[in-house]
Backbone as CSV, one residue per row, in Angstrom:
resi,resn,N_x,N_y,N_z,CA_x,CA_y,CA_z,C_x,C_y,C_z
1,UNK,5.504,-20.975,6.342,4.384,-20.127,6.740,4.800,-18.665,6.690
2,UNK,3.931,-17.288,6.594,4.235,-16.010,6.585,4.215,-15.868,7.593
3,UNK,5.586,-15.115,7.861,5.732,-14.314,9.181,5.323,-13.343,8.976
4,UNK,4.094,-12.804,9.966,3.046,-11.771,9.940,4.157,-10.301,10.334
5,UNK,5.601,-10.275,10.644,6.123,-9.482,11.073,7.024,-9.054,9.820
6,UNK,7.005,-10.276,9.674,8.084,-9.981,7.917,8.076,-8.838,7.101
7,UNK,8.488,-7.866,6.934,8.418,-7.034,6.028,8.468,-7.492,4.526
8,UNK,9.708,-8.218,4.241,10.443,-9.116,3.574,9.051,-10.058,2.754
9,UNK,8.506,-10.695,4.026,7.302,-11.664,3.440,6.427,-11.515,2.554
10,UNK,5.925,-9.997,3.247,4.779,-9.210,2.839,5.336,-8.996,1.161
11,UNK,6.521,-8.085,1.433,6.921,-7.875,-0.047,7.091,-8.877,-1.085
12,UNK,7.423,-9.670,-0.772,7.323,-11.000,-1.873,6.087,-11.471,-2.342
13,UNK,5.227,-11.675,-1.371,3.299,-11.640,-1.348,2.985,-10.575,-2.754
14,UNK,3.357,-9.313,-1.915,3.010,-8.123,-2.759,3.599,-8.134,-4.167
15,UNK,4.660,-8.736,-4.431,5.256,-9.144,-6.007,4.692,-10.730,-6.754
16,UNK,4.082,-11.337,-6.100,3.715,-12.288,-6.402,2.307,-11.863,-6.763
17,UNK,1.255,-11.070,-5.991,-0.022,-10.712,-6.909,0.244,-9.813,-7.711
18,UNK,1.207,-9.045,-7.829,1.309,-8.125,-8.732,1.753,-9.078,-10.276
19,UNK,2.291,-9.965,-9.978,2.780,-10.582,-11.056,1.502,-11.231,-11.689
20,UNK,0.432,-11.363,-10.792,-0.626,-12.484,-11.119,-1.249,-11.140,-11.626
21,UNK,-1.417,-10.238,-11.702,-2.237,-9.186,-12.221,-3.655,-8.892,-10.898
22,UNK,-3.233,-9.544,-9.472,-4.176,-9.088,-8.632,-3.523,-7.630,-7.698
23,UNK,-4.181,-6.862,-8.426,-3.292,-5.369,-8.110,-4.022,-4.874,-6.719
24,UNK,-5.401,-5.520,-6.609,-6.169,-4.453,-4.828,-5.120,-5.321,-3.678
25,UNK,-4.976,-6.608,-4.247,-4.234,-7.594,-3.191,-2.296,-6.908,-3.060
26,UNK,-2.244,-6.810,-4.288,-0.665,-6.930,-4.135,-0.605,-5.333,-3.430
27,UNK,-1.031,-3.948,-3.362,-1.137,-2.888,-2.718,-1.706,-2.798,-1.724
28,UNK,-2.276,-3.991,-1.199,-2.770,-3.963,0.188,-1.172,-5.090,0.863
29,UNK,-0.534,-5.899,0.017,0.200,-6.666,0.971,1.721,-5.815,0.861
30,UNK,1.495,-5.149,-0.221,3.013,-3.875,-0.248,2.511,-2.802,0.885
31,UNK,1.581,-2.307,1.195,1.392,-1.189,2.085,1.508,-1.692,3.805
32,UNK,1.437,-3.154,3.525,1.702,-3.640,5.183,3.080,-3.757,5.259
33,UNK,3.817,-4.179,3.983,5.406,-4.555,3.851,6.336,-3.076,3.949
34,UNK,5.360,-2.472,3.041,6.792,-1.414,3.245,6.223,-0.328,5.482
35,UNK,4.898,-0.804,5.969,4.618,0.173,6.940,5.722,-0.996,7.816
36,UNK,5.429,-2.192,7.645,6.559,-2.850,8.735,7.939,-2.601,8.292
37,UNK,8.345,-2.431,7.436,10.065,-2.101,7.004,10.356,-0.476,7.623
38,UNK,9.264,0.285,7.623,9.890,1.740,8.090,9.700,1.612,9.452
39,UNK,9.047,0.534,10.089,8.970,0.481,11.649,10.276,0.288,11.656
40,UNK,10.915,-0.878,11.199,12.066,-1.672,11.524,13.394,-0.670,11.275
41,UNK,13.034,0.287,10.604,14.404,1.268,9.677,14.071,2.163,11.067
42,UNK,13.238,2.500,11.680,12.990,3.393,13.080,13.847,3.119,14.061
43,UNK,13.778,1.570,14.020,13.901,0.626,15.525,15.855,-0.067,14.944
44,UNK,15.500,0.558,13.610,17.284,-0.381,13.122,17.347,-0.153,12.228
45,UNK,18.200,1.278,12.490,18.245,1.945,11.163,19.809,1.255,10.654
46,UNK,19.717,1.332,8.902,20.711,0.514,7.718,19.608,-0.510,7.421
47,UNK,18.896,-0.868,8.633,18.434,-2.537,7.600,17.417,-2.205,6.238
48,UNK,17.309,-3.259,5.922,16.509,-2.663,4.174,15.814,-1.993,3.929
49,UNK,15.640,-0.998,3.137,14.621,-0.148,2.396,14.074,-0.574,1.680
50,UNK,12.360,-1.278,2.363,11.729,-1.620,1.103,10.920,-1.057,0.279
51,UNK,11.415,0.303,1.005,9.970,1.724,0.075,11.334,2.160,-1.210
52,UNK,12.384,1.924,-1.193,13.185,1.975,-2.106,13.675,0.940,-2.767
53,UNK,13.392,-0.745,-2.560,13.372,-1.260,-3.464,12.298,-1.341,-4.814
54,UNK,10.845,-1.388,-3.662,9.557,-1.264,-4.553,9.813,-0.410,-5.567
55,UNK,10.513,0.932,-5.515,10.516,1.462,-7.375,11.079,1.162,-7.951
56,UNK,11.765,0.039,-8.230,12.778,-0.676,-9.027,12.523,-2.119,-8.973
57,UNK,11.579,-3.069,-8.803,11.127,-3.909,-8.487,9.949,-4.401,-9.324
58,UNK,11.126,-5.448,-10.512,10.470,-6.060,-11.573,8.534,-6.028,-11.401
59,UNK,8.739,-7.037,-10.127,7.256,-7.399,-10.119,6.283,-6.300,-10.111
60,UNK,6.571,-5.289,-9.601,5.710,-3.683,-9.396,5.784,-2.884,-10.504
61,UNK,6.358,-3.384,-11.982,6.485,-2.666,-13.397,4.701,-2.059,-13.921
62,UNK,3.988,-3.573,-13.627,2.362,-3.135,-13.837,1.817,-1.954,-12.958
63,UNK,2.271,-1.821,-11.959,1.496,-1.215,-10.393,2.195,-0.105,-10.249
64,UNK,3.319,0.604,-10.871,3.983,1.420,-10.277,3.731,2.776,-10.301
65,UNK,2.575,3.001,-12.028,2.403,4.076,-11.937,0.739,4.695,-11.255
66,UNK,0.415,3.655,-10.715,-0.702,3.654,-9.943,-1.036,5.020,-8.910
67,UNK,-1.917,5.265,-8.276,-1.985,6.435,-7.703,-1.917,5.666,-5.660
68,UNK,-2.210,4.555,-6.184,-2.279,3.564,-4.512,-0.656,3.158,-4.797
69,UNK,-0.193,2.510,-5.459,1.488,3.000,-5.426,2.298,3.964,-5.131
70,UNK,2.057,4.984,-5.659,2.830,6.134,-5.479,2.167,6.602,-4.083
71,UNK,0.945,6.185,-3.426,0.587,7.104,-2.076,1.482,6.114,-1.173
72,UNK,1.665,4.530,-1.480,2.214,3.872,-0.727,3.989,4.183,-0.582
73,UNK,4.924,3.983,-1.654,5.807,4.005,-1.908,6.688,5.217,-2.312
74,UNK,5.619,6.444,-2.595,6.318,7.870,-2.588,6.710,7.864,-4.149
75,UNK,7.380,9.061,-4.408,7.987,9.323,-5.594,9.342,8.990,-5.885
């Protein structure tokens, strides 16, 4: 089952519609993944950067140069 806290989860979600070519879904489940990963980098900082994996992140090759990408994930 998804752990609704998962950052981790979300991001895999979010590479999995991106892969399917459902791009409103996969930027709505990357914008919950990477807002819970910068909570967690707040609350514990070293643990993963997932606003810095997402630009290097096969599945996000379609989505990356998007304008809802780049507002999510930065430059």
């Amino acid at each position: 089952s998804l752990n609704p806290t998962s950052p981790e989860a979300w991001f895999d979600l979010a590479g999995i519609k991106a892969s399917l070519g459902k791009n409103p879904e996969a930027i709505s489940a990357l914008e919950k993944a990477i807002n819970l990963s910068d909570d967690r980098r707040r609350q514990t900082p070293g643990s993963p950067d997932l606003r810095a994996v997402a630009r290097t992140n096969p599945p996000f090759t379609g989505i990356r140069a998007t304008p809802d990408f780049q507002r999510i994930v930065g430059r």
